[in-house]
N, C-alpha and C positions, 0 to 999 in steps of 0.2 A: 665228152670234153670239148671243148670250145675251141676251135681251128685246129682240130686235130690231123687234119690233112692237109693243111698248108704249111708254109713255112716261115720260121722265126729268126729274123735277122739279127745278130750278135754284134752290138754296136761296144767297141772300145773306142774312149774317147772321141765317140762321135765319129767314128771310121768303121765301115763295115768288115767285120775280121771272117763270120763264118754266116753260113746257112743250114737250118738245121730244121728235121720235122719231127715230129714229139718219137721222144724214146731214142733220139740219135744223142752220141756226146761230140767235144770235138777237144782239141789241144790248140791252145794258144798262145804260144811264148810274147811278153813282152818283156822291157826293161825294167828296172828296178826304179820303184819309187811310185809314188800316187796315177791309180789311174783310174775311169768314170767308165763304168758297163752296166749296158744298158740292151732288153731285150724289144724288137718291136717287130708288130706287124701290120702294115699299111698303114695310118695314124693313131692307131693304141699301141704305146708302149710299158714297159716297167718305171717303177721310179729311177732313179742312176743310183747305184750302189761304188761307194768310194772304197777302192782298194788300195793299200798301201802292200806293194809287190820287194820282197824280199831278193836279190841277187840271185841265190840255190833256194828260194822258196818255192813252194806251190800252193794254190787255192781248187778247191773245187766248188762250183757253182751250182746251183738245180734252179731250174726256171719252175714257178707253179702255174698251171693255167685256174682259171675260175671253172664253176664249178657249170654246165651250159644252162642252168635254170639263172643264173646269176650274170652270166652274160651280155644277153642285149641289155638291160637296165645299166652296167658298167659301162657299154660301150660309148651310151648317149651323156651319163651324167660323170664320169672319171676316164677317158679314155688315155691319162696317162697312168694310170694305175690298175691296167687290165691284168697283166700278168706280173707275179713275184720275184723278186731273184733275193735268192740266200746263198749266205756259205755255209758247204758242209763241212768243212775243213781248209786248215789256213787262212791266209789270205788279210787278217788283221781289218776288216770291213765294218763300214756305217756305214748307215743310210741316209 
């Protein structure tokens, strides 16, 4: 898997909330109402997945990495769409 020893910065709204290396999770409260997260590492990142954040909601996220045969060709021709973020649950999300 592609940077699987480095690590993946958890950008909410363009603000770095956590650091994390494959197979780690983390918790991160924010307020209620639309927010932009987005996963990066050095200048490839995810596209921004728009969450609309419920008061007593929660969302859970999974970041995908590319597959490492698929790698370098993403990195030079899409490198903002190296790696995926979906919801698993909640979260009310578009991309």
């Amino acid at each position: 898997m592609f940077g699987r020893w480095r690590r993946l910065r958890v950008l909410v709204d363009g603000v770095e909330r956590a650091s994390l290396r494959c197979g780690d999770t983390a918790r991160l409260f924010v307020a209620a109402g639309p927010h932009r997260v987005q996963v990066a590492m050095d200048w490839c990142t995810s596209p921004l997945l728009e969450l609309d954040c419920r008061a007593d909601g929660t969302a859970e996220l999974e970041c995908l990495h590319p597959a490492w045969w698929r790698a370098p060709s993403l990195v030079r021709r899409e490198p903002h769409r190296l790696f995926g973020l979906r919801v698993l649950r909640g979260g009310g999300a578009t991309a």
